[in-house]
MIKOLSE-342731 format. One record per atom (N, C-alpha, C, O): x, y, z; residue in one letter. Coordinates in steps of 0.1 Angstrom, whole numbers, plus 5000, padded with zeros to 4 digits. Example, Ala and Ser with C-alpha at 12.3 -4.5 7.8 and 13.67 -1.06 7.14 Angstrom:
MIKOLSE-342731
513249435078a 512349555078a 513249675078a 514249675085a 512849785071s 513749895071s 512950005079s 513450115080s 
END
This chain:
MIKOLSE-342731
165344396099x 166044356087x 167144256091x 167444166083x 167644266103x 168744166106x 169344186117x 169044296122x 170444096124x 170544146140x 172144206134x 172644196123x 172544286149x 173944336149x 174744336160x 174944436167x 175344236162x 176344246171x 175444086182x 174943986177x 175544136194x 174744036209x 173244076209x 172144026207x 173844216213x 172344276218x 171544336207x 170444306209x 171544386197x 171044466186x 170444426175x 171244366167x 168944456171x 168544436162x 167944516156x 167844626162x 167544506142x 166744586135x 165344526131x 165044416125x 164544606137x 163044566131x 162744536120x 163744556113x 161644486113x 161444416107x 160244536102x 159344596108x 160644536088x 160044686080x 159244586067x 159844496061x 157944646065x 156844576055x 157144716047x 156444816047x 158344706039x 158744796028x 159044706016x 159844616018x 158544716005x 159144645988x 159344765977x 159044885979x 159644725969x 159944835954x 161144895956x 162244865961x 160645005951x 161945125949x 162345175965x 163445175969x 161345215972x 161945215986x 162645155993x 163445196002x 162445035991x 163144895999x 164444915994x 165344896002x 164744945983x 165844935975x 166545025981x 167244995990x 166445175977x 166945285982x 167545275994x 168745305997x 166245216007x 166545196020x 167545096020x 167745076032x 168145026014x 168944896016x 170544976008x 171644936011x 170445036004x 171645115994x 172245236008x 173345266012x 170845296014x 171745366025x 171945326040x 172445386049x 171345186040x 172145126054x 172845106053x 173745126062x 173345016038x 174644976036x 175845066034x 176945036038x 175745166028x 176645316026x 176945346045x 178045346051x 175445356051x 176345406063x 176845326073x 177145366084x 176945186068x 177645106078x 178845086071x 179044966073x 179745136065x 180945116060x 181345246069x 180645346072x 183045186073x 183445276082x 184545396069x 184945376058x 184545506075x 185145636065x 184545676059x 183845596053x 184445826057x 183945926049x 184645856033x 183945816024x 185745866034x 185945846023x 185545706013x 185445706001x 185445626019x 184845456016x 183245496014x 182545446005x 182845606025x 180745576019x 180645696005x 179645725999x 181845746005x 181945855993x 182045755984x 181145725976x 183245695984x 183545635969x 182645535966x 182645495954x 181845475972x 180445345971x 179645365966x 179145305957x 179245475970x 177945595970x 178445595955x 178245505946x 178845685954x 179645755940x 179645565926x 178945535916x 180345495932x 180545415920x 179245325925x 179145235917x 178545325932x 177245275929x 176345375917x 176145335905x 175845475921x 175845575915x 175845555896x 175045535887x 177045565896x 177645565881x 177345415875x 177245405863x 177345325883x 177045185878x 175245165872x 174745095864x 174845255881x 173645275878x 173045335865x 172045305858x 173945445865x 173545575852x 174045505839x 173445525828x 175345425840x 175945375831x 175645175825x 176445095820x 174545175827x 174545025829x 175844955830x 175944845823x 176644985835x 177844915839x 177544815844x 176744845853x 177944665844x 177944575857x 179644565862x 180444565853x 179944545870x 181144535877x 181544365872x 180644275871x 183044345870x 183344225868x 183644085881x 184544085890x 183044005879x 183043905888x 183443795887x 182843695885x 185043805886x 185943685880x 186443645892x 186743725901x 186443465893x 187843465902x 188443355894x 188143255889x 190143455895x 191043385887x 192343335893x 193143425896x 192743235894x 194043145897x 194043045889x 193243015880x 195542975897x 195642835888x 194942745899x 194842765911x 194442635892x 194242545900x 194842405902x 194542335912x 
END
């Protein structure tokens, strides 16, 4: 899927659909450092999901 660091890579997985997805939701949860950070992601991924929520993607200053 992608390298990590010098030496480290991840193989390269013939996964699509709903699996691919899932699988990509929990590499990313367990590479965030703290219990409490893969709780609260987890969790407001989660809820964004159940809720069709989309999260807001503003960026705002003066220019």
């Amino acid at each position: 899927m992608a390298t990590i660091g010098r030496k480290l890579a991840v193989c390269q997985l013939q996964v699509i659909g709903l699996p691919a997805w899932i699988l990509w939701g929990i590499v990313h949860v367990l590479f965030l450092i703290g219990f409490r950070n893969r709780l609260a992601v987890a969790f407001s991924w989660m809820w964004a999901y159940v809720t069709f929520q989309r999260g807001a993607r503003l960026i705002t200053g003066e220019r």
